[in-house]
Backbone bond lengths (Angstrom), bond angles and torsions (degrees), N, CA, C in turn:
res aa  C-N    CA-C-N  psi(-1)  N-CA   C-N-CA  omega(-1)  CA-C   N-CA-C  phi
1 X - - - 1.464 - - 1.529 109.92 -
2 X 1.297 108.92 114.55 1.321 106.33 171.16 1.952 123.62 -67.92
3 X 1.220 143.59 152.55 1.556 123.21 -171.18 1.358 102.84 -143.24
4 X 1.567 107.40 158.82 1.603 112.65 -173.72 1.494 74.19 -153.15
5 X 1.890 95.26 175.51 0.917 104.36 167.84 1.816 102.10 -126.11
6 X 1.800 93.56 160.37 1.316 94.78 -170.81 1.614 116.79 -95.17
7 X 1.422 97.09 160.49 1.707 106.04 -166.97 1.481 117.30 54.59
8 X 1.224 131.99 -27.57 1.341 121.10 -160.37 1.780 121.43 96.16
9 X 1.996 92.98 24.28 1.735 102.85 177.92 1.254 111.83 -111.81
10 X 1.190 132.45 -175.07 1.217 109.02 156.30 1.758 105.57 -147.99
11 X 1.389 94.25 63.19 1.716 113.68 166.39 1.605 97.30 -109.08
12 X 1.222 132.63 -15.78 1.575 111.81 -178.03 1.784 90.44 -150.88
13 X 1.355 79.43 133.56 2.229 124.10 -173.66 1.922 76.16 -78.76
14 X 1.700 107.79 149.10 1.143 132.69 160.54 0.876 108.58 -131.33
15 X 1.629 142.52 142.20 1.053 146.33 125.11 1.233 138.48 -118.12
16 X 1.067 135.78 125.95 2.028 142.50 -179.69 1.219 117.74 -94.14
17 X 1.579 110.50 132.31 1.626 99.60 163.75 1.356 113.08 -80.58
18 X 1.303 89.51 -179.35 1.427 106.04 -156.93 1.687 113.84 -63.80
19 X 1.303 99.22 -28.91 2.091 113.01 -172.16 1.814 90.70 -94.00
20 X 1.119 115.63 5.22 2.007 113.93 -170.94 1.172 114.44 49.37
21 X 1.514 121.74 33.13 1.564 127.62 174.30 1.680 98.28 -71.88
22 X 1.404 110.47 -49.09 1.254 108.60 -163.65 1.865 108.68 -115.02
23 X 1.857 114.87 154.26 0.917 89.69 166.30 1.770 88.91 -156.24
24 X 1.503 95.25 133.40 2.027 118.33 -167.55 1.653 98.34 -96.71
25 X 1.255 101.10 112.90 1.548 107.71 167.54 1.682 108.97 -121.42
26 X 1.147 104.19 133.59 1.167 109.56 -162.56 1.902 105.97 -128.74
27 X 1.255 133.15 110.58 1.522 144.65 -158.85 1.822 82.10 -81.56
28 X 1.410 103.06 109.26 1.430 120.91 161.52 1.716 125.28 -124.88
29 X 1.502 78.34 82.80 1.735 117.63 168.45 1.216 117.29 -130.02
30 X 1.938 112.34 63.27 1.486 100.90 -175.43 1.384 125.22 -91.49
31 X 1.014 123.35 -10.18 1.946 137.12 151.91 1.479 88.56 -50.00
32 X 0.913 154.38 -30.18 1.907 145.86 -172.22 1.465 104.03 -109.07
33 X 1.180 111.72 5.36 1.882 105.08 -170.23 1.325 108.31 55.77
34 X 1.189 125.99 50.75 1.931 135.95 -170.94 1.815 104.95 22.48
35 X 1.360 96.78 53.28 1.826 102.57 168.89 1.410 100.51 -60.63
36 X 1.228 124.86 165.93 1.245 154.11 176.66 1.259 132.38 -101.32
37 X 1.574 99.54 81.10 1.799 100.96 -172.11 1.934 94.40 -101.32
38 X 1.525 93.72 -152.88 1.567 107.76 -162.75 1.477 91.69 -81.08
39 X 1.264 139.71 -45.04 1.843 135.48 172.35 0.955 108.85 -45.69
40 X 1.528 134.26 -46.75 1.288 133.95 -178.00 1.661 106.41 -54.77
41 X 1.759 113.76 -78.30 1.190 95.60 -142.12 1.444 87.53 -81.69
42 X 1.773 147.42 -2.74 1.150 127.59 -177.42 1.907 116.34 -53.83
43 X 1.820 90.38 -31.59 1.232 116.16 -175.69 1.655 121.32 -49.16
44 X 1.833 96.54 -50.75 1.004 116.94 -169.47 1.767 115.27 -74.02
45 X 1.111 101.83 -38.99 1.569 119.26 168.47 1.401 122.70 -56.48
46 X 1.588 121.96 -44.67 1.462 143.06 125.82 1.728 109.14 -6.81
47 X 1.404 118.66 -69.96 1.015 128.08 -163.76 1.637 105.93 -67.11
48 X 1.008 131.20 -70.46 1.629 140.61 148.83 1.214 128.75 -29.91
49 X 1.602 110.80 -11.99 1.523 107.64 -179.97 2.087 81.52 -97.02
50 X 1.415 121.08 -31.24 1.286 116.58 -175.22 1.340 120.59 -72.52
51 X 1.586 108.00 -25.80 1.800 123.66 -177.67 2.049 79.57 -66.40
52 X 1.193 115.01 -68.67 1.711 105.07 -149.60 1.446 103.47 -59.30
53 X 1.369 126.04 -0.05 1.586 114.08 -152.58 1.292 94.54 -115.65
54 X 1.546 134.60 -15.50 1.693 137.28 -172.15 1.799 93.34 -117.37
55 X 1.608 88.70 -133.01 1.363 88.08 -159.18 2.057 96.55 -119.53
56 X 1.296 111.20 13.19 1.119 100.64 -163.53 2.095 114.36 -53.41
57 X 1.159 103.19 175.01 1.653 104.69 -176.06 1.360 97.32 -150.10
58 X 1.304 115.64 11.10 2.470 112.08 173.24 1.578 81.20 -169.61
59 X 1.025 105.52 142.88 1.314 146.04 142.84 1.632 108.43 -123.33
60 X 2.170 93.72 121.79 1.598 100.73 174.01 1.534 85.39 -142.29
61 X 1.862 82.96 130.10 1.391 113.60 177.90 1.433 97.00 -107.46
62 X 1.518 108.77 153.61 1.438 127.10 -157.42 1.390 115.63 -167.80
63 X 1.672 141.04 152.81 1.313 123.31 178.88 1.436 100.82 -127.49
64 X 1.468 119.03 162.48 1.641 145.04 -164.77 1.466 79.77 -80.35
65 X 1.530 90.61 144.55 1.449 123.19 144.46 1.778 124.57 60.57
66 X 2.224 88.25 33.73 1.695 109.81 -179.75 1.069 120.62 69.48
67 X 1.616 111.81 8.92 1.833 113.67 152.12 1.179 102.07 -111.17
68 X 1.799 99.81 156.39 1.759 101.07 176.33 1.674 103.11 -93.18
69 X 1.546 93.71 -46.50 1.881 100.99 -173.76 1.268 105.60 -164.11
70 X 1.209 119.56 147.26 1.994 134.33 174.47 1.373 99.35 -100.67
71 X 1.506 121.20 -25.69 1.145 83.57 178.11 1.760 97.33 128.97
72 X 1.108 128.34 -160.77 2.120 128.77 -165.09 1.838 82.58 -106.79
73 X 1.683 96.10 134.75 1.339 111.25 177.62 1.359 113.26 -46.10
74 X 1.467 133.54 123.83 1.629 122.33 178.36 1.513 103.63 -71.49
75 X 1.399 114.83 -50.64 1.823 120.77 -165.48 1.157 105.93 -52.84
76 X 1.922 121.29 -33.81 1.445 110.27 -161.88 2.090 77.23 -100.12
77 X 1.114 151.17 24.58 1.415 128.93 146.72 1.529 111.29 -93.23
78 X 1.348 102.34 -24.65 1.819 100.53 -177.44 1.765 106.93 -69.97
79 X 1.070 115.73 -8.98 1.026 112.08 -166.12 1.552 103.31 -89.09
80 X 1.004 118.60 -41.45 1.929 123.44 149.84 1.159 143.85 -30.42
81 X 1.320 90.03 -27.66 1.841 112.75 171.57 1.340 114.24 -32.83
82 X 1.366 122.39 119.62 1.487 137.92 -157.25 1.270 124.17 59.92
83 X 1.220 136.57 -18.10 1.545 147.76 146.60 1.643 104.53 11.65
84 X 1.173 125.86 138.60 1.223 120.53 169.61 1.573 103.19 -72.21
85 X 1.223 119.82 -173.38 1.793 132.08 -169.69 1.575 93.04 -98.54
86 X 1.437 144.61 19.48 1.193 120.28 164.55 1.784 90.63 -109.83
87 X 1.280 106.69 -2.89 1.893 90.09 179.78 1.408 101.56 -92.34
88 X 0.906 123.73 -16.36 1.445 125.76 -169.83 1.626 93.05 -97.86
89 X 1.023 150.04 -28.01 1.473 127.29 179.46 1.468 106.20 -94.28
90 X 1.500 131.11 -15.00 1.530 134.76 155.46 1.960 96.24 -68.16
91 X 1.068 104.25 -62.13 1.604 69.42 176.26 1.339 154.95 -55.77
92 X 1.674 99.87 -12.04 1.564 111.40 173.63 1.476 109.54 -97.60
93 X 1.539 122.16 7.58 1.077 114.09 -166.58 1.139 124.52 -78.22
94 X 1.734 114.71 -21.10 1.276 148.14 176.54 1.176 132.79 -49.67
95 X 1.664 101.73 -44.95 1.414 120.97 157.39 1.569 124.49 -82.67
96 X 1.079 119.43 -22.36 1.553 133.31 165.14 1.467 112.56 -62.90
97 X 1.233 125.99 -37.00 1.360 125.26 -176.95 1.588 112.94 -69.18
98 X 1.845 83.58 -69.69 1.528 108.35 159.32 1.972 99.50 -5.65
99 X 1.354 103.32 -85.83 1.997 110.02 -162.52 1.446 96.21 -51.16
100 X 1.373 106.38 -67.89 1.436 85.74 -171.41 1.268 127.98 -72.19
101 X 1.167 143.19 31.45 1.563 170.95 105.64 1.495 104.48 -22.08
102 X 1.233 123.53 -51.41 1.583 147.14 -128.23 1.798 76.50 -86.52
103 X 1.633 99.84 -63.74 1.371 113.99 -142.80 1.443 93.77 -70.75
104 X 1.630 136.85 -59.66 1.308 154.03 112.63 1.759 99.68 56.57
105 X 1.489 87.11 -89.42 1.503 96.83 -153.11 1.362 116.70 -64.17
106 X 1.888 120.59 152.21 1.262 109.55 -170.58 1.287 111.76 -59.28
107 X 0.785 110.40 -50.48 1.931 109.06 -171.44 1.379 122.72 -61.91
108 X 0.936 125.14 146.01 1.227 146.17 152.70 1.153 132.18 -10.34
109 X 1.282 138.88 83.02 1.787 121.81 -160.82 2.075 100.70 -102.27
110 X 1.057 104.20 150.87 1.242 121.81 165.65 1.535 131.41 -136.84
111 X 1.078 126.25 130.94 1.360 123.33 -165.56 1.678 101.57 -110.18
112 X 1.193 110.34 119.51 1.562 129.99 174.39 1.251 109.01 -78.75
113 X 1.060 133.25 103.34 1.509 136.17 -170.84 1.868 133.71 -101.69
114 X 1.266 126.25 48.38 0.965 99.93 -169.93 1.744 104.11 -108.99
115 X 1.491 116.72 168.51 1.437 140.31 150.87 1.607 77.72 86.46
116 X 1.622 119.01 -153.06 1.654 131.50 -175.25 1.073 117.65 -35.98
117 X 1.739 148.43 104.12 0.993 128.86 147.73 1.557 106.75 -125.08
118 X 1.826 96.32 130.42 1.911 104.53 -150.77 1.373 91.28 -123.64
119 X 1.311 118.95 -177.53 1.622 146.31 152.78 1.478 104.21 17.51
120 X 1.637 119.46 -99.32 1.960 94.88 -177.56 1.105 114.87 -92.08
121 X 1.660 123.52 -1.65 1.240 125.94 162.27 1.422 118.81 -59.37
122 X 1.134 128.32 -27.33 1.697 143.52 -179.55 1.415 117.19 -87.62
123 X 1.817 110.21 -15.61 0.869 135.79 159.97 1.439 116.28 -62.29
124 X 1.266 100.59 -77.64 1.551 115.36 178.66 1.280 125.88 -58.23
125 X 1.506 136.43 19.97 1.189 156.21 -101.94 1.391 101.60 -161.10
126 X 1.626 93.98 -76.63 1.579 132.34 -179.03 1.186 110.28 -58.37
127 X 1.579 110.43 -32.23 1.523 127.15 -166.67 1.796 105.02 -73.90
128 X 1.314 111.79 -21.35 1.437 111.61 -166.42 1.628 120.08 -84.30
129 X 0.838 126.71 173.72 1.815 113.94 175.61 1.417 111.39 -67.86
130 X 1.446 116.03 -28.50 1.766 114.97 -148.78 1.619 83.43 -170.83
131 X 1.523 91.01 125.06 1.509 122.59 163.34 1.401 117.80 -110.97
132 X 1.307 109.45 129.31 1.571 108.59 171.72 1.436 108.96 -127.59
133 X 1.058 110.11 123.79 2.177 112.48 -171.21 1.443 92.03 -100.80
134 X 1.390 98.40 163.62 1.367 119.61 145.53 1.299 116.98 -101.20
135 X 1.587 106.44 143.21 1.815 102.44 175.58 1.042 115.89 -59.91
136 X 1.046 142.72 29.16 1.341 141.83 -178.09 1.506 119.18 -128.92
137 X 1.481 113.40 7.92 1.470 122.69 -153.01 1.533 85.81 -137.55
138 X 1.775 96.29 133.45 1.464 126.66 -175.80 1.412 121.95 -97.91
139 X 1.652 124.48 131.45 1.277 110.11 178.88 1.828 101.09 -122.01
140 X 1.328 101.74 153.24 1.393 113.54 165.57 1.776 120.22 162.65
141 X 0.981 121.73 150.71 1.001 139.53 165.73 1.683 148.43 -83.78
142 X 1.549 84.95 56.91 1.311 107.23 177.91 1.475 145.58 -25.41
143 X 1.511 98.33 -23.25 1.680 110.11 -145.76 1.820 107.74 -87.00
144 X 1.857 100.20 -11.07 1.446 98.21 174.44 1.851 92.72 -83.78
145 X 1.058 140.29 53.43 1.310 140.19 162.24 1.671 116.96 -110.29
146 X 1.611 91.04 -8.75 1.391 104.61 -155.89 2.141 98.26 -126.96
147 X 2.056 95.54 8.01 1.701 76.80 -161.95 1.302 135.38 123.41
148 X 1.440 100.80 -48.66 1.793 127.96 179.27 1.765 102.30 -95.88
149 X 1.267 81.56 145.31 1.974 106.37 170.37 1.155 93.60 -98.75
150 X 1.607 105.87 151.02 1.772 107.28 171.41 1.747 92.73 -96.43
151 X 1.411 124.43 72.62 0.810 126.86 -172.00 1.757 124.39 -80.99
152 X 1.236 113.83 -4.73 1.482 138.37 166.01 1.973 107.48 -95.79
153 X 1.255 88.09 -52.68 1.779 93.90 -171.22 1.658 105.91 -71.93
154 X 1.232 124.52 -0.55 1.276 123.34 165.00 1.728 134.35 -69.23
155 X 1.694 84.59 -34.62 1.581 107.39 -173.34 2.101 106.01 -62.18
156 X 0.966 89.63 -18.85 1.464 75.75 -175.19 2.115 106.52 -115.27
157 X 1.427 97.85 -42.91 1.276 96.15 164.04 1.406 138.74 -66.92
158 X 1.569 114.92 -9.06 1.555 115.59 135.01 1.324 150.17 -87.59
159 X 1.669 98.39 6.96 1.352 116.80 175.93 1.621 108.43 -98.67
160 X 1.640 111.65 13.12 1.332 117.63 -165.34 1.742 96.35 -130.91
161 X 1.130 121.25 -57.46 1.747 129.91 -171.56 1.569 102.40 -94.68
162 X 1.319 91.27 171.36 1.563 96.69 177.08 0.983 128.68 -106.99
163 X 1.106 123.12 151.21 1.791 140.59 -140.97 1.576 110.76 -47.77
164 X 1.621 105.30 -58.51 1.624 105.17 -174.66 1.311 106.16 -82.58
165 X 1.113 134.96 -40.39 1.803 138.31 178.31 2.002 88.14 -66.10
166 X 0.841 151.69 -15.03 1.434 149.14 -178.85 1.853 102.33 -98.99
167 X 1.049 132.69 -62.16 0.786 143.64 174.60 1.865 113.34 -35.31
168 X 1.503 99.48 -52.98 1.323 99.58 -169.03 1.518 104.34 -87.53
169 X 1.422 120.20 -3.04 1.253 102.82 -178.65 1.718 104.86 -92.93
170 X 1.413 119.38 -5.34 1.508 131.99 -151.28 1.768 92.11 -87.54
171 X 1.467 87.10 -29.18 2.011 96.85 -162.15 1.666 108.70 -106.18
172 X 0.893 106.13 7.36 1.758 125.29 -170.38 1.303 119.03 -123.91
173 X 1.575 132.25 -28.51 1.074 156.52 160.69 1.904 87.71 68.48
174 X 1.278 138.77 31.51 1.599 134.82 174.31 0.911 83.21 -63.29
175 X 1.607 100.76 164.46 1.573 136.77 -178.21 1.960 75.71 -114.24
176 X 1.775 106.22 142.67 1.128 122.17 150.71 1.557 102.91 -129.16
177 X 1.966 104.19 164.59 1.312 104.95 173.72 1.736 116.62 -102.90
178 X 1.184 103.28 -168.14 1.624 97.50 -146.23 1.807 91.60 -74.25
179 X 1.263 112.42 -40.17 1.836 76.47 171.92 1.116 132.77 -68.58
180 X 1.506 133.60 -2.32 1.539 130.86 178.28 1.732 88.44 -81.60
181 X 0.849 121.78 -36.25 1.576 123.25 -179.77 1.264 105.86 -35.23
182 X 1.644 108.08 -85.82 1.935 132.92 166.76 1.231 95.59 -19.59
183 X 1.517 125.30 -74.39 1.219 121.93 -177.89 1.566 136.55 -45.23
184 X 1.278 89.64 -18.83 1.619 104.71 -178.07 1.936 103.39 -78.24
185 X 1.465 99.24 -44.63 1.356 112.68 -165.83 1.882 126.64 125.40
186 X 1.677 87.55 13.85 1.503 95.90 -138.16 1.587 98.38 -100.06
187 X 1.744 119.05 -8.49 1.620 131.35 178.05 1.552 101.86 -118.06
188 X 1.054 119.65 171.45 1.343 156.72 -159.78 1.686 95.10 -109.73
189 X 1.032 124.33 -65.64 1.521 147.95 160.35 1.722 141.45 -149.80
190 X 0.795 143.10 160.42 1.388 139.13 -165.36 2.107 95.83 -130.14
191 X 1.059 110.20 123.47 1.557 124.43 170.40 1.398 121.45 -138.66
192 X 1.044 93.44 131.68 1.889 106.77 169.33 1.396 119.98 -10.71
193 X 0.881 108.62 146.72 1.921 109.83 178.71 1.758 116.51 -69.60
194 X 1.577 96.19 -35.81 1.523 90.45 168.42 1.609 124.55 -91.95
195 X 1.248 108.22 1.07 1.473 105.43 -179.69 1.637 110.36 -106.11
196 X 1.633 117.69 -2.79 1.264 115.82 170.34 1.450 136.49 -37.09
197 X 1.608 106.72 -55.42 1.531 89.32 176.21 1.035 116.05 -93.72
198 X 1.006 146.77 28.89 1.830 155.49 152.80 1.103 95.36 -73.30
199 X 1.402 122.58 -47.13 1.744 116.45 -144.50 2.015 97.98 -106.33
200 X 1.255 110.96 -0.35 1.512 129.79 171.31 1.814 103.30 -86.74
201 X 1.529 113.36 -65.97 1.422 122.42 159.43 1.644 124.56 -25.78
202 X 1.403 88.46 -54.81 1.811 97.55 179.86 1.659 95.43 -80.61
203 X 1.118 106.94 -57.49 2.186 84.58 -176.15 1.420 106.79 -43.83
204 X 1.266 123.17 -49.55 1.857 130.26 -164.65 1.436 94.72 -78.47
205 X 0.484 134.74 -20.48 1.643 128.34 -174.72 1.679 111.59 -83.98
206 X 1.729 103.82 -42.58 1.302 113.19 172.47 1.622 124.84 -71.89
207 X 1.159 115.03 -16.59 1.565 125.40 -170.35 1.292 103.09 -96.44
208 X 1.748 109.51 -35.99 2.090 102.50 -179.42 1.501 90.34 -70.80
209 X 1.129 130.94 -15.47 1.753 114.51 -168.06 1.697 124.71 -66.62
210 X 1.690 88.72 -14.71 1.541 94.52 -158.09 1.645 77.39 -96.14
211 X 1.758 91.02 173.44 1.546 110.69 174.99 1.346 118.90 -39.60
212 X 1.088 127.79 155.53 1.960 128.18 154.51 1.452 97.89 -80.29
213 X 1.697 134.20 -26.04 1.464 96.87 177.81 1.260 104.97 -113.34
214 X 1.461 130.84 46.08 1.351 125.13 160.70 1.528 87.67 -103.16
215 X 1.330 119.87 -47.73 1.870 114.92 -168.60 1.240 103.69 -62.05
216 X 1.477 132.12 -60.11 1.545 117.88 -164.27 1.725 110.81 -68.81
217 X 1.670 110.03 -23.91 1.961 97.18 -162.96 1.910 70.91 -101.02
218 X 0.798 123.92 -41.50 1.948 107.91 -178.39 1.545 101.49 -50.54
219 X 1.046 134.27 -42.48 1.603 128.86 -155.25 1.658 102.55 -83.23
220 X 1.714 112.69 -42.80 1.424 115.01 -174.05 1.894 90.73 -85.42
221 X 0.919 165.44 1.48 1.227 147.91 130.98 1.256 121.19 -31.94
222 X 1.544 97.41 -75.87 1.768 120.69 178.01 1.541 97.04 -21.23
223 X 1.550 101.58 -83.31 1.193 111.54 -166.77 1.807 121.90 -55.17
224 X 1.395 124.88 -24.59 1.185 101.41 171.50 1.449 118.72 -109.35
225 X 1.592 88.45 18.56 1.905 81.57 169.81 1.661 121.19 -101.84
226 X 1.766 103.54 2.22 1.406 115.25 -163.27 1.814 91.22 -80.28
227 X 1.555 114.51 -5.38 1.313 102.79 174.59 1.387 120.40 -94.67
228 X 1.066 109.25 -6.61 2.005 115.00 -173.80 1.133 104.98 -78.75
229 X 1.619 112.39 177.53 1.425 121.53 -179.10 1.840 84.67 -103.02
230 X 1.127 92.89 162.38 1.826 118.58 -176.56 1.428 109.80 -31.05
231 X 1.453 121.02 -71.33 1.381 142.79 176.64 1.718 100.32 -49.37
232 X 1.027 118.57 -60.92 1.692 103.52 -171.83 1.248 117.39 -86.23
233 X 1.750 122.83 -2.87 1.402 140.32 164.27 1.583 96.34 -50.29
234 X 1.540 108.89 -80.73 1.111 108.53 155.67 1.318 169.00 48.63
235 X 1.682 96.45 -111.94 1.627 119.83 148.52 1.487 119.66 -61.99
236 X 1.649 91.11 -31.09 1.762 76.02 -171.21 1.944 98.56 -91.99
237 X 1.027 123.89 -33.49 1.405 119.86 -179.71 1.614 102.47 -50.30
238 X 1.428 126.63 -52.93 1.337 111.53 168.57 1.366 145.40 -56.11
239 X 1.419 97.76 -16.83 2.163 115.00 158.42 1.687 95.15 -56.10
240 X 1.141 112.92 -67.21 1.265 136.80 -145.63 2.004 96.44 -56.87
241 X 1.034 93.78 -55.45 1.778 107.76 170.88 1.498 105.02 -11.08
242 X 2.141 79.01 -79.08 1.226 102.77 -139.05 1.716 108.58 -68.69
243 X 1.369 105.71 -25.43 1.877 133.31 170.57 1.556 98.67 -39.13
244 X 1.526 98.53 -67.21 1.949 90.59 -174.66 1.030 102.20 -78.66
245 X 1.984 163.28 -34.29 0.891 145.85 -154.57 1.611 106.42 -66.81
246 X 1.812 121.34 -28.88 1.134 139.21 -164.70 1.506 87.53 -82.85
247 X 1.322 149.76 -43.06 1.581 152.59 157.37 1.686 103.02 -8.16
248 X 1.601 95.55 126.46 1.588 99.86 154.55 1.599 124.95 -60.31
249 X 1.375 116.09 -30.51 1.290 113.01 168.74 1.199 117.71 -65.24
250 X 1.291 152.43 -40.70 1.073 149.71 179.15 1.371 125.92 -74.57
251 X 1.584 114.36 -21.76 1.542 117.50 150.45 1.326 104.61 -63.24
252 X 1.108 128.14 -54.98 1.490 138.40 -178.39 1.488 113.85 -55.27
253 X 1.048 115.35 -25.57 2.122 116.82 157.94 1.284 91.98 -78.27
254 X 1.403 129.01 -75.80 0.974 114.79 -137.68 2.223 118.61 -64.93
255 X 1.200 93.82 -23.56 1.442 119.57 -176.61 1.898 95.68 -66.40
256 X 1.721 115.82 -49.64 1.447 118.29 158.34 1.389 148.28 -15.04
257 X 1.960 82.08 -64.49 0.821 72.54 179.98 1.787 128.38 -117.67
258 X 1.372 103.16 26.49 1.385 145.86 173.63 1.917 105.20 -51.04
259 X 1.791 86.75 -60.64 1.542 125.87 -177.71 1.415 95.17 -73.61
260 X 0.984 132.62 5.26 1.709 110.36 -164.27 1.418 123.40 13.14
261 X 1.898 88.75 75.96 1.518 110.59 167.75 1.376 128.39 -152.52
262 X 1.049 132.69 155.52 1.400 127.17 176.54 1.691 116.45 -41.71
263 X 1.102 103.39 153.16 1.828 84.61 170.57 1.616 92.27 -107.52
264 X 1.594 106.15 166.44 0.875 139.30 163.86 1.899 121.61 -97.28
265 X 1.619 116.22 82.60 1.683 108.87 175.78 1.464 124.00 -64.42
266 X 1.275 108.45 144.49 1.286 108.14 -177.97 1.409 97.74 -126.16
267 X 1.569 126.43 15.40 1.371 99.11 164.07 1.765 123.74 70.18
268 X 1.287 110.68 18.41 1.528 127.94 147.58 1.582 122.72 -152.03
């Protein structure tokens, strides 16, 4: 893996492989439990403006030192204290973009999950295509303990778990462990602590394999057909078909694997 760092901070580790299929950013603020200040997600946004602009096909975000995320910096919100209401909605704006960024970008996002992941960290989580925990890694939303609604980190983590098991964790701020999570709906999968990055490798490894235009026009489908009613889900998923079947890549699978051979993408 070749590595840089992003933006020019040094709250979040970058690294690229070598072909730029893939690229691992990892929020390294572990004295903060990788909280979420303005380096972080400027960082992270950085990273996604670079996935759409090369050739990447995964982006997996991850945090230093067996936390994923705590959650929006408290020291840099105390510092707001009395702030009129336009500093306080520029300050959440950061993380709001951030998700819908998440959903946005062509590639693929995955969230590497192990040890703390809390309040907008659980957020930012939810926000990704594919979660993979370790059993050993905690989710919840602490911050109404303190006052605060996870009133941003909801938008995606109720579009993922279910309503009353979501609900009570939103108003309760409990910590659950990563299989009540799965169970919720809320991971991709949950694996052993020692088999994690093997079993992170093999998911990322499997997702750069497929086309770039089945992942980017497959991913922006997904996502804007999960809003239609059935019938126009549908109609429009069948445009969408027939759009990539007309794709050089997909002659190019299908010709593959005809030949019993790998294909070769070219990215139209």
């Amino acid at each position: 893996m070749t590595e840089r760092t992003a933006a020019g901070n040094d709250a979040l580790a970058v690294s690229e492989s070598d072909d730029g299929l893939v690229i691992r950013a990892t929020i390294d603020r572990p004295d903060e439990r990788n909280a979420l200040n303005e380096a972080v997600i400027e960082g992270l946004l950085d990273v996604l403006a670079v996935a759409d602009a090369g050739a990447a096909r995964v982006v997996v975000v991850r945090g230093a030192g067996g936390t994923f995320c705590s959650g929006g910096d408290l020291k840099s919100m105390a510092a707001n204290f009395g702030a009129g209401p336009q500093t306080y909605r520029e300050g959440f704006t950061g993380l709001s973009r951030l998700m819908e960024r998440l959903v946005e970008t062509r590639a693929l996002t995955v969230a590497a999950v192990e040890g703390y992941c809390l309040a907008g960290g659980m957020g930012l989580a939810a926000a990704c295509d594919m979660l993979l925990a370790s059993e050993a890694a905690t989710f919840g939303t602490p911050e109404v303990d303190i006052g605060l609604f996870p009133a941003q980190a909801l938008v995606p983590i109720m579009r993922t778990v279910s309503e009353k098991r979501g609900l009570k964790l939103l108003f309760t701020g409990e910590h659950i462990d990563a299989a009540s999570a799965h169970e919720m709906g809320l991971t991709t999968d949950v694996v052993s602590e020692s088999d994690f990055e093997s079993e992170l490798d093999e998911l990322v490894d499997d997702l750069a394999a497929s086309s770039p235009v089945l992942i980017e026009m497959g991913k922006r489908a997904y996502y804007t057909q999960r809003d239609m009613g059935f019938d126009e889900a549908l109609s429009y998923m069948r445009e969408i078909i027939a759009l990539i079947a007309m794709s050089e890549d997909t002659e190019e699978g299908i010709n593959a694997f005809l030949m019993d051979e790998d294909p070769d993408w070219s990215d139209r």
